[in-house]
Phi, psi and omega in degrees: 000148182235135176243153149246142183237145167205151201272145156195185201268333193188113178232159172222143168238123189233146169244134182047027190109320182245128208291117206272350188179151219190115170236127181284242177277139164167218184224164138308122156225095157269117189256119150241137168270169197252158176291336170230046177280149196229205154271333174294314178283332148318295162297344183247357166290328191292319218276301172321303179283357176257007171223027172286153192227086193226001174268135156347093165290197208270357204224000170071042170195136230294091203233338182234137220287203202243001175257327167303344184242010152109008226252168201233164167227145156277143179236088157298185171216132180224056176331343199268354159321324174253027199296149194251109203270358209313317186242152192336305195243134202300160156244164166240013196283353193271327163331131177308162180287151173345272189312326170251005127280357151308301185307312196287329203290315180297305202276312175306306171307310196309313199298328183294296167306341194272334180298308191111018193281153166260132214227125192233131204218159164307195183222142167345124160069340184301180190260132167228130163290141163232124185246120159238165146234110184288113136336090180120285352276147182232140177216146196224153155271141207208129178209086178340309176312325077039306177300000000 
């Protein structure tokens, strides 16, 4: 799994015109999944980024996970993540197939929420605006392969 996180003040996701979710401080989370991405790589992609530690104490300095300030997620599903850029126009064949990344995309919110989190999310394959104002800005990359 691939995430891009970025901290903010406010994100929103709107659809067909209408706005579908809506968050104050907390992160973006564009999740994109992989073809041997699991459930298990869910939890453990979820559990990593809720303990990232990267909100502002009192002293001003990135000292606090995102359950310390009280902070919320937009979760997108971002396939494009895994685009293969090598030629002008991306391929996507290295992205998991629909059906399982609709199911891990779903098992991810869930895992967040299970968490106690407020979880405000896109909605699978739609066309979406996505609005933020990036906090900082600080935006981090997350790549299970990697972790």
């Amino acid at each position: 799994m691939r995430a891009v996180v970025t901290r903010v003040s406010s994100a929103s996701v709107t659809i067909e015109g209408m706005e579908h979710g809506r968050i104050g401080q907390g992160f973006l989370v564009l999740l994109g999944i992989g073809p041997t991405d699991t459930e298990e790589t869910c939890g453990h992609l979820a559990e990593k980024i809720a303990r990232t530690r990267v909100f502002s104490d009192a002293e001003g300095k990135m000292n606090l996970s995102i359950d310390q300030v009280g902070g919320a997620f937009l979760v997108i599903s971002q396939f494009t993540l895994y685009a293969d850029v090598k030629k002008r126009r991306p391929g996507f064949s290295h992205a998991a197939p629909p059906a399982l990344a609709a199911r891990l995309y779903t098992h991810f919110l869930a895992v967040l929420k299970g968490k106690g989190f407020r979880v405000v999310h896109g909605e699978f394959g739609a066309d979406m605006q996505v609005a933020s104002i990036n906090d900082g800005p600080v935006t981090l990359l997350f790549d299970t392969d990697a972790l």
